[in-house]
C-alpha atoms as an extended CHARMM CRD file, in Angstrom:
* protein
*
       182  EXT
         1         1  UNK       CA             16.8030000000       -3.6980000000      -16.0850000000  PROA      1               0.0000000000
         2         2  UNK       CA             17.9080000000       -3.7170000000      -12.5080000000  PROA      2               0.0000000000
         3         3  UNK       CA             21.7530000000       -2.5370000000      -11.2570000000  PROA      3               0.0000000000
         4         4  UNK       CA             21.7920000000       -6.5070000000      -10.7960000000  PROA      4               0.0000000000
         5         5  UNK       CA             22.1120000000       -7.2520000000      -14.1730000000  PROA      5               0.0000000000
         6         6  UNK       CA             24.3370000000       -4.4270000000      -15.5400000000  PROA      6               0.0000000000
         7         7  UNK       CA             26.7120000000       -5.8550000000      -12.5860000000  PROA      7               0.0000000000
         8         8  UNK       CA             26.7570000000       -9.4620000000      -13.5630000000  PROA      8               0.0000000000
         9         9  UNK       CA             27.5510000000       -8.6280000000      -17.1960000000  PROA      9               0.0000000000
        10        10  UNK       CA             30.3380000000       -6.4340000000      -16.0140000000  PROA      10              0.0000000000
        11        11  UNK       CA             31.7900000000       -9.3360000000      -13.9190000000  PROA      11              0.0000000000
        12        12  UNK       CA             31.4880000000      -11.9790000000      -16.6080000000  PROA      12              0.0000000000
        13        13  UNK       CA             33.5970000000       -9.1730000000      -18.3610000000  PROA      13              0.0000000000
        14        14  UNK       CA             35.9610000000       -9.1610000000      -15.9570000000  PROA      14              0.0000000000
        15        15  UNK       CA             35.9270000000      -10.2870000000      -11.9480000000  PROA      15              0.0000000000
        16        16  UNK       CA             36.9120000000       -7.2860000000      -10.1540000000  PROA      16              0.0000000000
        17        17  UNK       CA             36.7740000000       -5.4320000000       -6.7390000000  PROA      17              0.0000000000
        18        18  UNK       CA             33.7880000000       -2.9150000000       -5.7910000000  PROA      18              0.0000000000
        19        19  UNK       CA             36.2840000000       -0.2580000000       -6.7530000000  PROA      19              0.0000000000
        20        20  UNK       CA             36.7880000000       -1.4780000000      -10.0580000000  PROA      20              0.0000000000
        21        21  UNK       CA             33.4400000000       -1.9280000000      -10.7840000000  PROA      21              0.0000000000
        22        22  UNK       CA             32.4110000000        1.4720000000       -9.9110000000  PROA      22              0.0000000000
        23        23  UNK       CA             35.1760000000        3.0800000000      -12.6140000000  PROA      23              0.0000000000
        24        24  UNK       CA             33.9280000000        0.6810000000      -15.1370000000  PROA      24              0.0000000000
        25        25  UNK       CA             30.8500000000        2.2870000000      -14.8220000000  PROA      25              0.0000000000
        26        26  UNK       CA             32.1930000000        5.3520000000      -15.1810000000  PROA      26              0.0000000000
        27        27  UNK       CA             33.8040000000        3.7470000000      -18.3590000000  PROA      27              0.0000000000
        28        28  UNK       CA             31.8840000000        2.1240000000      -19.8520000000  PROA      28              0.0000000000
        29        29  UNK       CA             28.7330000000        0.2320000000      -18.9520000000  PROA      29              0.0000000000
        30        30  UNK       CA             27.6390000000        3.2980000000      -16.6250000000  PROA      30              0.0000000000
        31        31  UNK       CA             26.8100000000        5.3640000000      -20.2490000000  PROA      31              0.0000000000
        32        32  UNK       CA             23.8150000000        2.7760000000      -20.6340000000  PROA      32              0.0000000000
        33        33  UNK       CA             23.2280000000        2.0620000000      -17.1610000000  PROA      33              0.0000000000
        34        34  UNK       CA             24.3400000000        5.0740000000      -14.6660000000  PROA      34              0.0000000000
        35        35  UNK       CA             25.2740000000        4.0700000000      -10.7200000000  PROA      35              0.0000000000
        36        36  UNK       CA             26.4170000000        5.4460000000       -7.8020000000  PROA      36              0.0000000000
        37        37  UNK       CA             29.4900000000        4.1230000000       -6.1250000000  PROA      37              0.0000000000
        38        38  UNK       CA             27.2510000000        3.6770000000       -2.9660000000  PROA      38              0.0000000000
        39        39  UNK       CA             24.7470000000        1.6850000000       -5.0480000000  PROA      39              0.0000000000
        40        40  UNK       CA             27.2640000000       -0.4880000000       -6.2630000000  PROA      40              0.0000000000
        41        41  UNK       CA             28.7840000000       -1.8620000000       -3.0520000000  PROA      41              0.0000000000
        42        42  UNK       CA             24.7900000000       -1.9130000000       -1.5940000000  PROA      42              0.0000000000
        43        43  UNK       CA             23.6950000000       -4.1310000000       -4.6970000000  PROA      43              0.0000000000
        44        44  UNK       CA             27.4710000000       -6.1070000000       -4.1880000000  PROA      44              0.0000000000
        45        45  UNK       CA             26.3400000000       -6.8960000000       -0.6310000000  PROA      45              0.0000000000
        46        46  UNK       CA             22.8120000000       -7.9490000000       -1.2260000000  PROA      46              0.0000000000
        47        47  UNK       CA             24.1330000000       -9.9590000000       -4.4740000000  PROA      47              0.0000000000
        48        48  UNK       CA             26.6190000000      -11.7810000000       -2.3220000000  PROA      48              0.0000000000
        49        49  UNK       CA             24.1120000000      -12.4950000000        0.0030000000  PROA      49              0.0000000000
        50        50  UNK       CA             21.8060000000      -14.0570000000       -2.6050000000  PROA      50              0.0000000000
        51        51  UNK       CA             24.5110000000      -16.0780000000       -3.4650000000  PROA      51              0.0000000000
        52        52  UNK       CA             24.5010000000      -14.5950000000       -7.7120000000  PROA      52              0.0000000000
        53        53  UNK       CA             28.3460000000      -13.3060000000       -6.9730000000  PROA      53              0.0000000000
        54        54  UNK       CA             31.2980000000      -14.7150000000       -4.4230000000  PROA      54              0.0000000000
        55        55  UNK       CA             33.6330000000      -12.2970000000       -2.9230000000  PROA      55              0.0000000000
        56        56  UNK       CA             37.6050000000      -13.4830000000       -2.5040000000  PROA      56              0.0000000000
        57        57  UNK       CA             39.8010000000      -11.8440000000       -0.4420000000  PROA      57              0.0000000000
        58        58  UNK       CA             42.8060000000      -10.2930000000       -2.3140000000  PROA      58              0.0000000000
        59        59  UNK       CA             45.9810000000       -9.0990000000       -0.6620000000  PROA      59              0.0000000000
        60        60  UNK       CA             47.0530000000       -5.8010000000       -1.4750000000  PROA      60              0.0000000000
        61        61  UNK       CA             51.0940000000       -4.7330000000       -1.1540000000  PROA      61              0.0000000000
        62        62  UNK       CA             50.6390000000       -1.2520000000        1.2590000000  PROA      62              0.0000000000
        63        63  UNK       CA             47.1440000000       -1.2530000000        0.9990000000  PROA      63              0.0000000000
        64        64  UNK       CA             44.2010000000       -2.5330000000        3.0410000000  PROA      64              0.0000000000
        65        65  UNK       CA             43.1720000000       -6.3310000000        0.9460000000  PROA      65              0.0000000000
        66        66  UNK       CA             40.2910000000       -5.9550000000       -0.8790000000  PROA      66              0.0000000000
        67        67  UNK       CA             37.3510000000       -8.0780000000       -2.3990000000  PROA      67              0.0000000000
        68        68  UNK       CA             37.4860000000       -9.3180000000       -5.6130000000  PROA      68              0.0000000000
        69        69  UNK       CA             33.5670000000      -10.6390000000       -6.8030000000  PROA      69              0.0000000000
        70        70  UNK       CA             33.0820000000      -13.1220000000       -9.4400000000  PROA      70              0.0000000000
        71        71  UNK       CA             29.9590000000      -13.8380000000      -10.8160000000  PROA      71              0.0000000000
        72        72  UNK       CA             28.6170000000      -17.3290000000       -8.8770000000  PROA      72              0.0000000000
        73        73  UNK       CA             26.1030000000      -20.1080000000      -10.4050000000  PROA      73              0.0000000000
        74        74  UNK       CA             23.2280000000      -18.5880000000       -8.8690000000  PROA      74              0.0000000000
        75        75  UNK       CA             23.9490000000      -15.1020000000      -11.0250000000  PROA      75              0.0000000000
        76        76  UNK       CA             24.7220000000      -17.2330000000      -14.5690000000  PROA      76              0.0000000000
        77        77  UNK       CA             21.1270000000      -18.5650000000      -14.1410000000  PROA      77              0.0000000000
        78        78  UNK       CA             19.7390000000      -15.4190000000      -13.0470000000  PROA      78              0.0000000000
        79        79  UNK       CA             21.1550000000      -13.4890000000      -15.6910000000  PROA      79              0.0000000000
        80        80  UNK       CA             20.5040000000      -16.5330000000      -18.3290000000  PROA      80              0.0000000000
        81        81  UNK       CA             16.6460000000      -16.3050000000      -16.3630000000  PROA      81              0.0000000000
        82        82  UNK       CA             16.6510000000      -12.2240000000      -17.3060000000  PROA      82              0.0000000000
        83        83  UNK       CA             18.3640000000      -12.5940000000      -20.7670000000  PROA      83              0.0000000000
        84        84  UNK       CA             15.1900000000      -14.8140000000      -21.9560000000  PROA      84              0.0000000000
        85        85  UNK       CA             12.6020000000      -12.5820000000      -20.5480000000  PROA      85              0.0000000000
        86        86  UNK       CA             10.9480000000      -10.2370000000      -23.1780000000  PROA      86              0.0000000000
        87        87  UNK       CA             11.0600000000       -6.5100000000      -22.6570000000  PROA      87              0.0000000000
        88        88  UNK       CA              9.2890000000       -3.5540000000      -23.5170000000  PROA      88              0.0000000000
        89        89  UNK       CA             10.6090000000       -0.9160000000      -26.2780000000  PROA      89              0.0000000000
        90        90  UNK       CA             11.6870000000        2.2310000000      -24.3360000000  PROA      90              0.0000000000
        91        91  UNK       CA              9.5120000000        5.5300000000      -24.4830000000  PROA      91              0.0000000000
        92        92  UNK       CA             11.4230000000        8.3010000000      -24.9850000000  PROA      92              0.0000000000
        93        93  UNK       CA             11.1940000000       10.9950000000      -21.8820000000  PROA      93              0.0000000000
        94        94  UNK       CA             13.3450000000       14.1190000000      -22.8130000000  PROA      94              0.0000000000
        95        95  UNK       CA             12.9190000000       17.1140000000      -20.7050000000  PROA      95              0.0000000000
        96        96  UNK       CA             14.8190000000       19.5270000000      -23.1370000000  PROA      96              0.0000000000
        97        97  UNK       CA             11.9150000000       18.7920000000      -26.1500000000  PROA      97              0.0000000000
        98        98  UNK       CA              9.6650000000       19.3380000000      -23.3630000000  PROA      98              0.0000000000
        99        99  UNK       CA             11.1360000000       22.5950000000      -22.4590000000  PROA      99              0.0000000000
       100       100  UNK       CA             11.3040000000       23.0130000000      -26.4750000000  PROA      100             0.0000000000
       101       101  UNK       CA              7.4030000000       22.9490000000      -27.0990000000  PROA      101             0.0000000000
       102       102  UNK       CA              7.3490000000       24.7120000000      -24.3790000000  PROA      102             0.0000000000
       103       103  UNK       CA              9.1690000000       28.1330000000      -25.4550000000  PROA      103             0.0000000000
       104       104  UNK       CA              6.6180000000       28.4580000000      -28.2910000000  PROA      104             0.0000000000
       105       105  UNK       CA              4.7150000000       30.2450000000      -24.9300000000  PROA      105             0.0000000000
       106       106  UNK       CA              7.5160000000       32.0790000000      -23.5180000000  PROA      106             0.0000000000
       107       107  UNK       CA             10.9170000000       33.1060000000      -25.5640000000  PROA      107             0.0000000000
       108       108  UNK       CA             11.7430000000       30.8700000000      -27.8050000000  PROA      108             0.0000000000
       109       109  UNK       CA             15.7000000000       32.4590000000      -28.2280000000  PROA      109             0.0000000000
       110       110  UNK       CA             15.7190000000       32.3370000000      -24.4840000000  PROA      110             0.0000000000
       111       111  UNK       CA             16.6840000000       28.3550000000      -25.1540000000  PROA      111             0.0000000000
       112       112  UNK       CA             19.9080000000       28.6290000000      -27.2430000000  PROA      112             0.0000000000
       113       113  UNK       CA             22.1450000000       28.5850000000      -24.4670000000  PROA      113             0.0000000000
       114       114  UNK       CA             20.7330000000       25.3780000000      -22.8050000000  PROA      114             0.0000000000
       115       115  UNK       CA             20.5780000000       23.6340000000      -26.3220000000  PROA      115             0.0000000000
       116       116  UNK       CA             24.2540000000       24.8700000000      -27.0610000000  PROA      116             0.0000000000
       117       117  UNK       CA             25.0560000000       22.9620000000      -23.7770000000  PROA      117             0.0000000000
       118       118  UNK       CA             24.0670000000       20.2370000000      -24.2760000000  PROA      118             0.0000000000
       119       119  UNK       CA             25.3500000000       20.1820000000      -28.1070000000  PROA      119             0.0000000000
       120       120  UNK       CA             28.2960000000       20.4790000000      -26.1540000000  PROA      120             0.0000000000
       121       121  UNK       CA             27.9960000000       17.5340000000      -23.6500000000  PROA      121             0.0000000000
       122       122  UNK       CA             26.8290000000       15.2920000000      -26.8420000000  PROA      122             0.0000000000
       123       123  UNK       CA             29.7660000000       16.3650000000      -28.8240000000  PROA      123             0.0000000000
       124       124  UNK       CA             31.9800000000       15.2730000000      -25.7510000000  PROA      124             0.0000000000
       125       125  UNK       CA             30.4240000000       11.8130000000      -25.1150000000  PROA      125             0.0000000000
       126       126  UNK       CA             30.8800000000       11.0350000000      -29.3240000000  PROA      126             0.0000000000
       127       127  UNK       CA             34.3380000000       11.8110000000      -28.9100000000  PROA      127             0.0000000000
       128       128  UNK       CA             34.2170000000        9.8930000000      -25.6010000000  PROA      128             0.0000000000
       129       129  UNK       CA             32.9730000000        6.8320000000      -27.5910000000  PROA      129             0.0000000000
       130       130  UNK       CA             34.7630000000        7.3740000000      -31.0910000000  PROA      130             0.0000000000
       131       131  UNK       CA             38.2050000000        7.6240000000      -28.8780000000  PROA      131             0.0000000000
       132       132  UNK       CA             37.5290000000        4.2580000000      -26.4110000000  PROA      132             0.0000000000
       133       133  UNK       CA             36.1770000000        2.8840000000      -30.4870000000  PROA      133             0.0000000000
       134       134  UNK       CA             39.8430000000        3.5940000000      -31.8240000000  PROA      134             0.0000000000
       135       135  UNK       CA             41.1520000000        2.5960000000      -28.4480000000  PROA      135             0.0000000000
       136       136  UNK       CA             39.5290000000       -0.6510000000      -27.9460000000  PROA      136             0.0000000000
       137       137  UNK       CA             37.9220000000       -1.2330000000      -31.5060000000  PROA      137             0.0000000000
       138       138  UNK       CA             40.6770000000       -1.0370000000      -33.6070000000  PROA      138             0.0000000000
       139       139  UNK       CA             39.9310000000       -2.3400000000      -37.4430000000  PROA      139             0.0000000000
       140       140  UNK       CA             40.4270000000       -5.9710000000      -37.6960000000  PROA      140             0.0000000000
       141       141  UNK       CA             43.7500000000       -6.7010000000      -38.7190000000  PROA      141             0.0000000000
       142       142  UNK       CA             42.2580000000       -9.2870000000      -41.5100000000  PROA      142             0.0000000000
       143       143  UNK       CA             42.3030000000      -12.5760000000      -39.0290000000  PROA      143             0.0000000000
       144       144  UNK       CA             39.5900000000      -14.5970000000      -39.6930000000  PROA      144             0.0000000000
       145       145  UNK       CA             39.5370000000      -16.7510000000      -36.6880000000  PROA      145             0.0000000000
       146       146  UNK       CA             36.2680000000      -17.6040000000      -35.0310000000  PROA      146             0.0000000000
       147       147  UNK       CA             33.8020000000      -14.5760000000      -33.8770000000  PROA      147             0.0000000000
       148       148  UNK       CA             34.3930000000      -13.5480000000      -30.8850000000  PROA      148             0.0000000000
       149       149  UNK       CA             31.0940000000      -12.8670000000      -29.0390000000  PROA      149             0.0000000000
       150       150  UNK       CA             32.0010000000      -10.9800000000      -25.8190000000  PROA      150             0.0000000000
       151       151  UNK       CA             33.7000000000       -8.1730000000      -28.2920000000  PROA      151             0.0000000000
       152       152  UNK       CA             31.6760000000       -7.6530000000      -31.1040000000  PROA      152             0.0000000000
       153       153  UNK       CA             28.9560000000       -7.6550000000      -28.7610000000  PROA      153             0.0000000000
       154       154  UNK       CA             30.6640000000       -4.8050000000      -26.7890000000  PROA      154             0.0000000000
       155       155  UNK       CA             31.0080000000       -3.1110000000      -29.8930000000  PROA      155             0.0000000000
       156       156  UNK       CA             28.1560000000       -3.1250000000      -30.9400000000  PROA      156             0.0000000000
       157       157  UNK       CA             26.9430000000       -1.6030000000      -28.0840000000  PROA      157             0.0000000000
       158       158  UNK       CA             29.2370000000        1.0670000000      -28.4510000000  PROA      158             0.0000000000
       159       159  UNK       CA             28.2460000000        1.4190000000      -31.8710000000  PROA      159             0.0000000000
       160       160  UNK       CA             24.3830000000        2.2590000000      -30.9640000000  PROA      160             0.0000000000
       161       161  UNK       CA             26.0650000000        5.0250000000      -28.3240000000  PROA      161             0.0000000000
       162       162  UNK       CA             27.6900000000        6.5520000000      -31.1130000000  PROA      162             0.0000000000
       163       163  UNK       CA             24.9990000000        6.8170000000      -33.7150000000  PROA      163             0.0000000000
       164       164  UNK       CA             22.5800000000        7.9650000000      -30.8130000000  PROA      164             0.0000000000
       165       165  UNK       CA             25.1850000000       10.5930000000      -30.2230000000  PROA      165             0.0000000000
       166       166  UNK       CA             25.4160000000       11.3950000000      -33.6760000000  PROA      166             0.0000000000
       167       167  UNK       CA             21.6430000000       11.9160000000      -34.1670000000  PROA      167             0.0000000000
       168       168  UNK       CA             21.0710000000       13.9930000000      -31.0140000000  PROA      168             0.0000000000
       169       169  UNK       CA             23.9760000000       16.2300000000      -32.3080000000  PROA      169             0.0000000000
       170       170  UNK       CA             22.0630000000       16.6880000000      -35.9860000000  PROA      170             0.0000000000
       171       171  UNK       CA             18.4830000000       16.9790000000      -33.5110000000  PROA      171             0.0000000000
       172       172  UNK       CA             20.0180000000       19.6390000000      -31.4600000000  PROA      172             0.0000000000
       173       173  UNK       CA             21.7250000000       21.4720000000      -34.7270000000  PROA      173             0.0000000000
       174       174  UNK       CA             18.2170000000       21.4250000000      -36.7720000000  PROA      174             0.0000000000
       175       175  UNK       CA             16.8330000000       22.6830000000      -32.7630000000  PROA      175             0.0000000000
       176       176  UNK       CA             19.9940000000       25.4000000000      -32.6470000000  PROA      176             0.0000000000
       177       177  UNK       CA             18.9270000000       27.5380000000      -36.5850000000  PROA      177             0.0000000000
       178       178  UNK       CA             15.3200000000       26.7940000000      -36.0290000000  PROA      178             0.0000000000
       179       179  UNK       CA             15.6670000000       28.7960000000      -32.4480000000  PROA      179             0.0000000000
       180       180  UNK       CA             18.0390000000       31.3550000000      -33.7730000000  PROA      180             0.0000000000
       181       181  UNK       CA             15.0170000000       32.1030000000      -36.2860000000  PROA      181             0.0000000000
       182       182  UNK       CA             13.3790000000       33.8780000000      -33.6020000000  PROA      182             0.0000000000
């Protein structure tokens, strides 16, 4: 997937300054598809250029006015274009279970401090996701209007974050005793 993409489904989400779009990728989208601020605007500008988003001019009350990008016709079809395309399964490449095979030649105990970190970080980002879940998710209040695509697609999204969090957690626990056994 290119930054492209990850950008045009943010502003079909929601049209929205450079600015914006950089703290919904600290938000959100950015724990599936990470990007710099300076990235953002650099992809913005090229996009623009391409014609896939259109930039309005927004006055601002104290503040220099900023630009506000929508997504343009160009960027539905090349998004629609990307959407259809087949792509491959993802290979896992994870350092730490590198480093893990690895201590069978070294100290194996010598690990239990990096694995405890990033327990840690995991445990942070599930409670991250299972607090923006409550936030944003909250359990249907028993309407049963049409499906709404755009959020139960968001969701379940969010959903695959969290069990992947999950799973690393109970990886990293089985990782943590089978350490400490040396």
């Amino acid at each position: 997937m290119a930054l492209e993409h990850a950008i045009l489904v943010s502003l079909l989400e929601k049209p929205g300054s450079g600015y914006e779009l950089a703290r919904r990728f600290e938000r959100s989208i950015g724990y599936f598809w990470t990007a710099t601020h300076q990235q953002i605007y650099r992809v913005l500008k090229r996009m623009e250029n391409d014609g896939w988003v259109a930039a309005r001019e927004v006055p601002q009350q104290g503040r220099p006015d900023k630009k506000e990008y929508s997504v343009a016709d160009l960027g539905h079809a090349a998004l629609s274009s990307w959407l259809h395309e087949p792509i491959e399964p993802e290979s896992v490449r994870h350092d730490l279970a590198v480093k893990i095979r690895g201590a069978a030649f070294d100290d194996p105990a010598g690990l239990v401090r990096e694995v405890e970190r990033h327990r840690r970080a995991h445990t942070d980002r599930l409670a991250h996701y299972l607090a923006g879940e409550e936030r944003d998710f909250p359990p249907a209040s028993g309407g049963d209007g049409p499906p709404d695509a755009e959020r139960e697609l968001q969701h379940v999204v969010l959903r695959g974050g969290i069990a992947y969090e999950r799973m690393m957690i109970a990886w990293l626990d089985d990782v943590l005793a089978t350490l400490r056994r040396f």
